[in-house]
PADRENLO-647784 format. One line per 3 residues: number of its first residue (from 1); their letters; for each residue y, z, x of C-alpha. Coordinates in nm, 2 decimals. Example, Ala and Ser with C-alpha at 12.3 -4.5 7.8 and 13.67 -1.06 7.14 Angstrom:
# PADRENLO-647784
1) as) -0.45,0.78,1.23 | -0.11,0.71,1.37 .
END
This chain:
# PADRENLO-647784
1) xxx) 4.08,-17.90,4.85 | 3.76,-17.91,5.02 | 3.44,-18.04,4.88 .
4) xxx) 3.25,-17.76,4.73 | 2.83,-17.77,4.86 | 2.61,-17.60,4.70 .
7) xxx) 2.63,-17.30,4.92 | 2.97,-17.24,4.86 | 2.93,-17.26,4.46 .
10) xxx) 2.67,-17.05,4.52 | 2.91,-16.77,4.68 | 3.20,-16.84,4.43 .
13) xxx) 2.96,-16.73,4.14 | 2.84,-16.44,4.32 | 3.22,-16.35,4.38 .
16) xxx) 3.31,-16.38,4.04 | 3.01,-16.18,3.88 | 3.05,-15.94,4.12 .
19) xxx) 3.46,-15.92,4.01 | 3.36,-15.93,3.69 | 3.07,-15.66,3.75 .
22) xxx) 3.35,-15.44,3.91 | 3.57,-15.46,3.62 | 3.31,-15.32,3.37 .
25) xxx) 3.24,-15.05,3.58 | 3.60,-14.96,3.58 | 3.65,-14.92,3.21 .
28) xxx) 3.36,-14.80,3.19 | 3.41,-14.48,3.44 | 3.81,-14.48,3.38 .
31) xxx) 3.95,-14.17,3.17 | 4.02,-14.28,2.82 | 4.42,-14.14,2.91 .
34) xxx) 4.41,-14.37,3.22 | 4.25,-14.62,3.03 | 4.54,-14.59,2.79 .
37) xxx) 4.79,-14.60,3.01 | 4.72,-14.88,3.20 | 4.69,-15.05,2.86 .
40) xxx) 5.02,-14.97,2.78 | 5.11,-15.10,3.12 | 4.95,-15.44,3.03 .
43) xxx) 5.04,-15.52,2.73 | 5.46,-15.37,2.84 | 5.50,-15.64,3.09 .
46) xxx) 5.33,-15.90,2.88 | 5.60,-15.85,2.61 | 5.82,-15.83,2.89 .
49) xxx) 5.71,-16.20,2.98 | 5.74,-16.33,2.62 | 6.07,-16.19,2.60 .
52) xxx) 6.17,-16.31,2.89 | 6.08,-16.69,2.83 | 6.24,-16.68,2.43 .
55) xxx) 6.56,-16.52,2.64 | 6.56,-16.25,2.39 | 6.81,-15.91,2.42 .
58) xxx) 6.49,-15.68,2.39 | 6.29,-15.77,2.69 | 6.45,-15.48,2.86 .
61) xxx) 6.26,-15.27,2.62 | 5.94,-15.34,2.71 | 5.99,-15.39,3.09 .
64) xxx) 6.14,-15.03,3.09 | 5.80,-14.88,2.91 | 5.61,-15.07,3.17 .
67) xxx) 5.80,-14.87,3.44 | 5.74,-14.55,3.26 | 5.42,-14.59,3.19 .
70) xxx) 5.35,-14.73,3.58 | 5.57,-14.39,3.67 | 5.32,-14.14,3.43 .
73) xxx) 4.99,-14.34,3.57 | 5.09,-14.37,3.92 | 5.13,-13.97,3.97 .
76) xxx) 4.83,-13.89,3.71 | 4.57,-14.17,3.76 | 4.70,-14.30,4.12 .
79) xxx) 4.37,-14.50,4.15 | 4.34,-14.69,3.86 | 4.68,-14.77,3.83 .
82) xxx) 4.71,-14.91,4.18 | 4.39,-15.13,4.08 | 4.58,-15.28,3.73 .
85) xxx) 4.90,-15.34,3.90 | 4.72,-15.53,4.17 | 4.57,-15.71,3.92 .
88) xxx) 4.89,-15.82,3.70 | 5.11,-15.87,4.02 | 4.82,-16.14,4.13 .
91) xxx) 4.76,-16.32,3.78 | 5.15,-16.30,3.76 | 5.18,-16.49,4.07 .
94) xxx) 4.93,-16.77,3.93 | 5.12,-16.77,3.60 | 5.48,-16.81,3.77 .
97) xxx) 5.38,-17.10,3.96 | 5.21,-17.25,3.71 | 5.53,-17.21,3.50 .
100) xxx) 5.71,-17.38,3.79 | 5.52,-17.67,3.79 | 5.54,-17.70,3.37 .
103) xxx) 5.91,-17.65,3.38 | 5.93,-17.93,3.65 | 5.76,-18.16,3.54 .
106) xxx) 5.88,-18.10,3.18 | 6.26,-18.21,3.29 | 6.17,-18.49,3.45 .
109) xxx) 5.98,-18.68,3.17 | 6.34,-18.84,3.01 | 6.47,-18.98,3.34 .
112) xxx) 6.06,-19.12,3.35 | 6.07,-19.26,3.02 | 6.42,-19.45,3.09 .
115) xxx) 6.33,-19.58,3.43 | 6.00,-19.73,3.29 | 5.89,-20.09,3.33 .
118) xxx) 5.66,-20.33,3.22 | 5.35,-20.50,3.41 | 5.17,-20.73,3.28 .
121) xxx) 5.21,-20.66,2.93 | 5.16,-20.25,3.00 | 5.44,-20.01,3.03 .
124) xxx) 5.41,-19.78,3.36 | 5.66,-19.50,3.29 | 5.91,-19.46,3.61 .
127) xxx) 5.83,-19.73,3.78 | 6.17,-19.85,3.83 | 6.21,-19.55,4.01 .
130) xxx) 5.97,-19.64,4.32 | 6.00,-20.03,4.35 | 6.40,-20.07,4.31 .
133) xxx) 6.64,-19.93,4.60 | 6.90,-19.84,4.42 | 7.06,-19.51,4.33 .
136) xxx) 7.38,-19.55,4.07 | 7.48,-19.27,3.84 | 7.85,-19.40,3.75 .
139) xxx) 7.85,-19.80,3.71 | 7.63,-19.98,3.44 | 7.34,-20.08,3.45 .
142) xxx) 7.26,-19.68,3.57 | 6.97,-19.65,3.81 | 6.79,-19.38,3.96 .
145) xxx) 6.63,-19.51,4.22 | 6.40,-19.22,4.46 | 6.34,-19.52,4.75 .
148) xxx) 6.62,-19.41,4.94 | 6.56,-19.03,4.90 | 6.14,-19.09,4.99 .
151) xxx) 6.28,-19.29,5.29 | 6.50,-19.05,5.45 | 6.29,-18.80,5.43 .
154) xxx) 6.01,-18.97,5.59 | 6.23,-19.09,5.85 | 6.35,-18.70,5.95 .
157) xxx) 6.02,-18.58,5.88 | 5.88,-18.80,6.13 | 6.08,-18.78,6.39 .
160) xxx) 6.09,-18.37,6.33 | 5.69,-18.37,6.36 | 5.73,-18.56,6.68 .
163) xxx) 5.96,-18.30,6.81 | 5.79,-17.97,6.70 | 5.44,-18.06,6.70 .
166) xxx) 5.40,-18.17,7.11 | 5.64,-17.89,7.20 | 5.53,-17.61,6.98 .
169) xxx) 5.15,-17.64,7.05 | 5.22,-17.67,7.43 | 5.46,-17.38,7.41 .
172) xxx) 5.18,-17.16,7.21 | 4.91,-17.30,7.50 | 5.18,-17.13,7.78 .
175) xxx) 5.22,-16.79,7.60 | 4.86,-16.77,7.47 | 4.70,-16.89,7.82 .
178) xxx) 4.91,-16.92,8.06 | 5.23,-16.70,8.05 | 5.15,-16.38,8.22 .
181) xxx) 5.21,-16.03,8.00 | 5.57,-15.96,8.11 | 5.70,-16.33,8.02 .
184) xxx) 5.50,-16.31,7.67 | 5.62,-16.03,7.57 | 5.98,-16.11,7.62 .
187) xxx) 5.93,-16.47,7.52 | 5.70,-16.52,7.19 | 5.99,-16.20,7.01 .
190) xxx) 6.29,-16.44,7.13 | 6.12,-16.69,6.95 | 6.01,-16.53,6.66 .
193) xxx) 6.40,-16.47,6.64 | 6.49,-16.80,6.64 | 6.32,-16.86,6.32 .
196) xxx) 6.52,-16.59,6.16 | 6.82,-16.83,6.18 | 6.96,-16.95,5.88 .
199) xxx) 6.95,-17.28,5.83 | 7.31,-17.41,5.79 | 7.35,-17.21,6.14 .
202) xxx) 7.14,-17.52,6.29 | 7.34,-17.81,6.03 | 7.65,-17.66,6.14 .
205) xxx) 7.57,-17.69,6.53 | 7.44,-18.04,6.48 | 7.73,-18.17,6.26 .
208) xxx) 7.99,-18.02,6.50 | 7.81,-18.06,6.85 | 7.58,-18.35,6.78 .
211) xxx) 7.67,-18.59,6.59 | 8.05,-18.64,6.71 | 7.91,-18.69,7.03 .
214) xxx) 7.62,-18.94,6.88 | 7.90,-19.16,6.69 | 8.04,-19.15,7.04 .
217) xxx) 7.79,-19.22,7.26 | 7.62,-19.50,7.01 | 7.94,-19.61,6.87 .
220) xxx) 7.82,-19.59,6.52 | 8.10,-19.57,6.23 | 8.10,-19.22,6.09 .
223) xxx) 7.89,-18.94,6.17 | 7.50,-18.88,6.04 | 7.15,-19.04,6.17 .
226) xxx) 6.83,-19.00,6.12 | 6.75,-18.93,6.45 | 6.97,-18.63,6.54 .
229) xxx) 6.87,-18.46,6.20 | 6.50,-18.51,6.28 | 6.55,-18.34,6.59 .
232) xxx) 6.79,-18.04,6.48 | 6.50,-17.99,6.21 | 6.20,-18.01,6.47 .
235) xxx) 6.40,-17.76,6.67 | 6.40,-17.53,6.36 | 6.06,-17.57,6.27 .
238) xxx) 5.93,-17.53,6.63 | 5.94,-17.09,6.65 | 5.73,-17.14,6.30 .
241) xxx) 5.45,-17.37,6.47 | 5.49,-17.15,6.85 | 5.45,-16.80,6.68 .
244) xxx) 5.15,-16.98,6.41 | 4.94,-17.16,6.67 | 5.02,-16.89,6.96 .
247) xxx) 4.80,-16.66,6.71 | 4.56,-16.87,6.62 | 4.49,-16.93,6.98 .
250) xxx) 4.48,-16.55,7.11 | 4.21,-16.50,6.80 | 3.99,-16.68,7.02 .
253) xxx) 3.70,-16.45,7.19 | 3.75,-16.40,7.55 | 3.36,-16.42,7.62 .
256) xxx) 3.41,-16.78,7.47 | 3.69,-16.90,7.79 | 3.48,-16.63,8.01 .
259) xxx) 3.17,-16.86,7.96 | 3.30,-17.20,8.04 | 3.45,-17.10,8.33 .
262) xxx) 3.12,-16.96,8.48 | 3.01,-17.30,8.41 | 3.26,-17.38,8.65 .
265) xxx) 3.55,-17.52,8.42 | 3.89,-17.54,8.50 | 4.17,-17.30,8.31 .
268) xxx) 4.27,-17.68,8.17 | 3.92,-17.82,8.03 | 3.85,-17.48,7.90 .
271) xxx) 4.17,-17.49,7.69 | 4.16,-17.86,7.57 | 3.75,-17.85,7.54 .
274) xxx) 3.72,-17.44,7.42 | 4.04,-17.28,7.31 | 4.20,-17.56,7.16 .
277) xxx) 3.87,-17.73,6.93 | 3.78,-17.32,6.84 | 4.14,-17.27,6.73 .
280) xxx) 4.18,-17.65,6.56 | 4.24,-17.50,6.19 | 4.50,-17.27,6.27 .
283) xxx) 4.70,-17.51,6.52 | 4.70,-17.78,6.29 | 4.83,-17.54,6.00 .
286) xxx) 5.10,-17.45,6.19 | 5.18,-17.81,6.26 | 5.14,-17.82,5.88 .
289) xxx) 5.38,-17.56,5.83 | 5.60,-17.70,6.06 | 5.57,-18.10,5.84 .
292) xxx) 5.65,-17.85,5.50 | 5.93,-17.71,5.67 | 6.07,-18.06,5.79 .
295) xxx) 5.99,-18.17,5.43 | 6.17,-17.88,5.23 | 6.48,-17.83,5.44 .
298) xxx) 6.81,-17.88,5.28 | 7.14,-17.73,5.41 | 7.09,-17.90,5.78 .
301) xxx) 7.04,-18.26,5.59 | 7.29,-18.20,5.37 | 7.55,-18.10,5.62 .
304) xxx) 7.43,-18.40,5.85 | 7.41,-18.67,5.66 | 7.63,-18.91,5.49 .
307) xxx) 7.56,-18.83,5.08 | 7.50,-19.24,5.05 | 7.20,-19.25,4.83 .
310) xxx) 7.08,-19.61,4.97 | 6.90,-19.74,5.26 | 6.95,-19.81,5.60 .
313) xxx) 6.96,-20.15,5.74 | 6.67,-20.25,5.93 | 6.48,-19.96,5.73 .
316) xxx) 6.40,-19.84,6.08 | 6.73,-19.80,6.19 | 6.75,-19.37,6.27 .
319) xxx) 7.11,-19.42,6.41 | 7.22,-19.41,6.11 | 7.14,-19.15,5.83 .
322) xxx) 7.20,-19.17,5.41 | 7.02,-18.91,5.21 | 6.71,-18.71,5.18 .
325) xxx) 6.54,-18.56,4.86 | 6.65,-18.23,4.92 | 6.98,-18.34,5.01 .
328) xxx) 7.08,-18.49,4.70 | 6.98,-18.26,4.49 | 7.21,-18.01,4.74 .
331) xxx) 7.46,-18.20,4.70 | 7.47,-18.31,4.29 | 7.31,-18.03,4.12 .
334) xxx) 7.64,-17.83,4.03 | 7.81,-18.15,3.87 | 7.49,-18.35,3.74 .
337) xxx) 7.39,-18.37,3.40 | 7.14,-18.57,3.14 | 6.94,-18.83,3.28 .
340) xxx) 7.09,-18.77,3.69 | 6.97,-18.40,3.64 | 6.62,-18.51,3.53 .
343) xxx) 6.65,-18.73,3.85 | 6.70,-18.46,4.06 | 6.37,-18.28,3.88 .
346) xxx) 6.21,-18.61,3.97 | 6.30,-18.50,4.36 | 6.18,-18.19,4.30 .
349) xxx) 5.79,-18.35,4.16 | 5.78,-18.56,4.46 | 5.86,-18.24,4.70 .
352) xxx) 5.65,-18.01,4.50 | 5.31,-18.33,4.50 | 5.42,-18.37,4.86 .
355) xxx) 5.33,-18.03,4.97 | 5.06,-18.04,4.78 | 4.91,-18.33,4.92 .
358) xxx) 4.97,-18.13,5.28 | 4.77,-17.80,5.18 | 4.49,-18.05,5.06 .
361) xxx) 4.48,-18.21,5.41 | 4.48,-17.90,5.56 | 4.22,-17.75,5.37 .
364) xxx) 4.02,-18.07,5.40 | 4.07,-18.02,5.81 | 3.96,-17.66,5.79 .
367) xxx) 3.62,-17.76,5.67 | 3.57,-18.03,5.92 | 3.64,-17.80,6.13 .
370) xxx) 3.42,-17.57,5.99 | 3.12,-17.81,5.98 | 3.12,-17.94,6.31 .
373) xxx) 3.18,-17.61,6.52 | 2.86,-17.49,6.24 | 3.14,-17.15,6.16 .
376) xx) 3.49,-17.00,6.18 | 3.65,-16.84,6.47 .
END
């Protein structure tokens, strides 16, 4: 998140008294029916919430009067019960993910607690986890170790950053700046299309096409390498980062390019010393999206790789290619249970603090950004 000045805190309170300013008004002016109704509405698909998380047989009950009364108040007080539903859908947003995380991290505190280890006379909980490679849910001693998983999916991330990033930004430079009207319009939809694909489309491609003719070529026993499901990946997450940073880039002002090349720029230094510094937060959150989308894929890994939950030997070795964190929780969730399943929740934190970590950094970029070009474009 980016470091709040005093400005900004300034405009956050503001915001909020001016919400909270807006809200009294509301009740004040509402109709005491409306006023009723959308009460009913509230407190409906609260008990609809509550019944939902005790798995109760009456939570249709309530969820059915919040329809009805949404129904009555949307033909009789169309206003105010746009404005309340608005307002549930967003704080039920907030409150789902924040179940998520709870729920998460909940069933992964067991596998924690067993994988624990002691430094220096202190108990770290998990630790086993991060400084042991390996993985063994059948033999004893059981270990659940997530070195393996973290370094497959650095390894494909990696090499699926190196793929979409370069190409995808240089593809969004040709359509935003270069690509005259009748090739841009044919070119950014085909794209756009390509990230309708599903997923196992692109692992089935690269684990029939691909990597047969990788084992071949680099006469590796078995199929599965880092390297060619880092690139099937890239190629999947390239239409996200074309079509994100291709928009960014045509939200730049005309007058802007106009301007520096009256100064007697080239079309080049105007894009790499104009277009692209103006348009730096949204290209680098689409190369952001395009990292989360490397990070959370799951069926072409899965359908790749090998299922060996250890690692490769040298570590840098991409040729060939063991398991990833979304993989192997692909691959055991329908057979694991006890301490493996909270393992796989274990996957699931790092994903979830990993993609955290990302929208941080990207935040954190958009208010360099911001402070050095002194405003937003």
């Amino acid at each position: 998140m980016a470091p709040v000045t005093d400005t900004q805190s300034e405009r956050i309170r503001r915001a909020i008294s001016a919400r909270i300013r807006k809200t009294r008004e509301f009740v004040d002016q509402t109709d005491p029916a409306a006023l009723a109704i959308v009460s009913v509405m509230a407190l409906s698909l609260f008990g609809a919430l509550v019944g939902f998380l005790a798995v109760s047989d009456w939570t249709i009950l309530p969820f059915v009067a919040f329809l009805a009364s949404s129904a009555v108040g949307w033909f009789r007080y169309q206003e105010e019960t746009a404005y309340v539903i608005s307002l549930m859908m967003t704080v039920s947003t907030i409150l789902i993910l924040g179940l998520i995380v709870v729920f998460i991290f909940r069933e992964s505190i067991p596998v924690i607690r067993y994988e624990s280890a002691t430094v220096y006379g202190f108990t770290v909980p998990g630790l086993r986890m991060f400084i042991q490679p390996n993985w063994d849910a059948v033999s004893p001693p059981i270990r659940y170790s997530m070195v393996p998983m973290i370094h497959g999916t650095v390894m494909v991330t990696l090499i699926a950053s190196a793929v979409a990033a370069p190409l995808g930004v240089s593809a969004a430079l040709f359509l935003s700046e270069i690509a005259p009207a009748p090739v841009r319009e044919v070119v950014k939809p085909g794209v756009e299309v390509l990230a309708g694909i599903p997923s196992i489309v692109y692992g089935f491609i690269g684990f029939t096409v691909l990597s047969p003719w990788a084992s071949d070529q680099f006469q590796t026993t078995g199929q599965g390498s880092y390297l060619f499901v880092g690139i099937v990946v890239g190629l999947m997450a390239l239409p996200t980062v074309v079509s994100v940073a291709e928009d960014a880039l045509s939200s730049i002002p005309e007058s802007m390019k106009s301007g520096s090349l009256a100064l007697g720029t080239t079309d080049w230094q105007t894009m790499t010393s104009i277009t692209l510094p103006a348009a730096f937060s949204g290209v680098s959150a689409a190369v952001l999206l395009g990292v989360g989308r490397a990070i959370g894929e799951t069926m072409a890994a899965t359908v790749m790789l090998r299922g060996v939950p250890r690692l490769t030997e040298p570590l840098v070795n991409v040729f060939y290619g063991m398991e990833t964190l979304t993989s192997i929780i692909a691959r055991n969730y329908g057979e694991a249970d006890g301490l493996q399943m909270d393992a796989l929740f274990v996957a699931g934190v790092i994903l979830f603090v990993t993609v955290l970590a990302i929208s941080v950094g990207a935040q954190y970029i958009e208010w360099r950004m911001h402070k050095r070009l002194g405003g937003e474009i």
